[in-house]
C-alpha positions in Angstrom: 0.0 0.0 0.0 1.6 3.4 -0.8 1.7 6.3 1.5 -0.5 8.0 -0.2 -3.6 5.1 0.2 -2.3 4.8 3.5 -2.4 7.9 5.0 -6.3 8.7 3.4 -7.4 5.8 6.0 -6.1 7.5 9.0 -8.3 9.9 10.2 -7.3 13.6 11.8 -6.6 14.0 15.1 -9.0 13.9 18.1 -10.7 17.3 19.6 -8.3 18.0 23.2 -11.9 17.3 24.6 -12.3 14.0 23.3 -8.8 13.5 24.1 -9.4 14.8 27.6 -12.6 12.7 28.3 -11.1 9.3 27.2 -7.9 10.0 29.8 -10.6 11.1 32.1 -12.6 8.4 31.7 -10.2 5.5 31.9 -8.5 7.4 35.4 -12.0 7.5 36.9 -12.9 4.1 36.0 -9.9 3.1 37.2 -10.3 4.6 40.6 -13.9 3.7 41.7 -12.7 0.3 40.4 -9.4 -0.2 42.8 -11.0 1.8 45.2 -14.0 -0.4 45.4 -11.7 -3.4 45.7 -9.8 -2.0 48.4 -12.8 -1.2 50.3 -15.1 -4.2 50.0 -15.0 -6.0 53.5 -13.5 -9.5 51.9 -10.6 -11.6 52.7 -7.2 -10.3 51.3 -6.9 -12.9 49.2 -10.3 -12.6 47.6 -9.4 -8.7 47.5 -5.9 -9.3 45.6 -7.8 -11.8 43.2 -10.0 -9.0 41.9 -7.2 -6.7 41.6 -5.5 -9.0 39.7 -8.6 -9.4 37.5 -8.9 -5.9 37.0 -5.4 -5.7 35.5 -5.4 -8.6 33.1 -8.9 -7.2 32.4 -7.6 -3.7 31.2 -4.0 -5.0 29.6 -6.3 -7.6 27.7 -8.6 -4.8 26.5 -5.4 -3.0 25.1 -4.1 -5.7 23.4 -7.2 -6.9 21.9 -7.9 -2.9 20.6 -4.5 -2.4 19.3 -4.8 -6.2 17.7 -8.2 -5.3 15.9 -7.1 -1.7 14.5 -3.7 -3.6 13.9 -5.4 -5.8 11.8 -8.2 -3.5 10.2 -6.7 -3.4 6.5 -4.4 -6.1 5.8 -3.5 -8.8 8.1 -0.4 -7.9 10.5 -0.6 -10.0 13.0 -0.4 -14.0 13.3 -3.5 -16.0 13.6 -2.0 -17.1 17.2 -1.4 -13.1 18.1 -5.0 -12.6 17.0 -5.8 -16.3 19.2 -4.3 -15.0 21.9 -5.8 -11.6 22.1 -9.1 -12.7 22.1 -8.8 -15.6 24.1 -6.9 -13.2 27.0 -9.2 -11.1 26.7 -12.5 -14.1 27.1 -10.6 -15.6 29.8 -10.1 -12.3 32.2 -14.3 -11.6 31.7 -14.7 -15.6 32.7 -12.4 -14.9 35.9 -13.7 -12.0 36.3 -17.4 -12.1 36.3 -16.7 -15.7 37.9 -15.0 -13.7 40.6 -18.0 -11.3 40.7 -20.9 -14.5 41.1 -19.0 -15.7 43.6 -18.5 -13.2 46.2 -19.9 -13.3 48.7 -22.4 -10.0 49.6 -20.3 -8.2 52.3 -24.3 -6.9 53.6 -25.3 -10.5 53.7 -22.7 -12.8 53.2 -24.9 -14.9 51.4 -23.1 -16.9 48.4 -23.3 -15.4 45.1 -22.9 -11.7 45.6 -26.3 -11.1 46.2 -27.5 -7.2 45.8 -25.3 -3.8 44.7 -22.3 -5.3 45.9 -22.2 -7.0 42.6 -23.8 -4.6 40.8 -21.2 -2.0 41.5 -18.4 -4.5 40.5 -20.2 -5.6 37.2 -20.7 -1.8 36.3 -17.5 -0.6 37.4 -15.8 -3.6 35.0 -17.9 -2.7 31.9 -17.3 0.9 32.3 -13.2 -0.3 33.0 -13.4 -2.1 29.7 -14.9 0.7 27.7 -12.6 3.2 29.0 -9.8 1.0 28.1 -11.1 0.8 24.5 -11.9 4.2 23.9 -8.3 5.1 25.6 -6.4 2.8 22.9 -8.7 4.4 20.3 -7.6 8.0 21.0 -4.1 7.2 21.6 -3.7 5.5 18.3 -5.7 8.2 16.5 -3.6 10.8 17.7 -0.3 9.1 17.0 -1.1 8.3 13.7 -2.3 12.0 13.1 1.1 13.1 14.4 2.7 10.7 11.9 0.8 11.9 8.6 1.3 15.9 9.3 4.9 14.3 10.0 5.3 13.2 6.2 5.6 9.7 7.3 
């Protein structure tokens, strides 16, 4: 593909707002999300397993975004890259919503996170995962904006 072809598919930078509200978003989300970990009354362990979620949830989110725009034209990657992408990314939402089920309701402690204990961790995840999307997005949009008024 010549630079020509290749620089009509990338698109112009991002509005500082936009830029702003997908940083924003993603430090937010990342806060009430560790911060409701740290102060659910659980076990350490059950704490740290969450935490861990959390972070293979957001690195997979990255991965799988920069694999998929990666990929968007011709194929770059490897069809065990692309495997491995998804698949991180399917097994940090089983572990994690797994994680989620099972805890138990710190108002309750009934089995099966009964209530808006769960609730808040469910939201808080899905609003971690699109902040981590829309993040990537941005990032790369930006860079490869810099690149074209570049000449590259």
């Amino acid at each position: 593909m010549s630079n020509e072809q290749d620089s009509a598919l990338v698109l112009p930078a991002n509005t500082p707002a936009w830029t702003f509200q997908c940083w924003a978003s993603f430090v937010i989300s990342l806060l009430i999300l560790t911060r409701g970990i740290w102060l659910i009354q659980l076990d350490p362990w059950i704490r740290g397993f969450m935490m861990i979620a959390a972070f293979f949830t957001i690195a997979s989110s990255f991965t799988l975004s920069k694999t998929l725009r990666d990929n968007r034209v011709n194929d770059f990657d490897t069809s065990a890259w692309k495997f491995f992408a998804w698949a991180s990314f399917a097994v940090s939402l089983i572990a994690t919503f797994t994680g989620i089920y099972w805890m138990p309701d710190t108002l309750g402690g009934a089995k099966g996170g009964e209530g808006w204990v769960r609730g808040f961790f469910v939201a808080a995840f899905f609003f971690q995962i699109n902040s981590s999307f829309a993040l990537s997005k941005t990032v790369r949009d930006n860079h490869e904006a810099a690149q074209r008024l570049k000449g590259y």
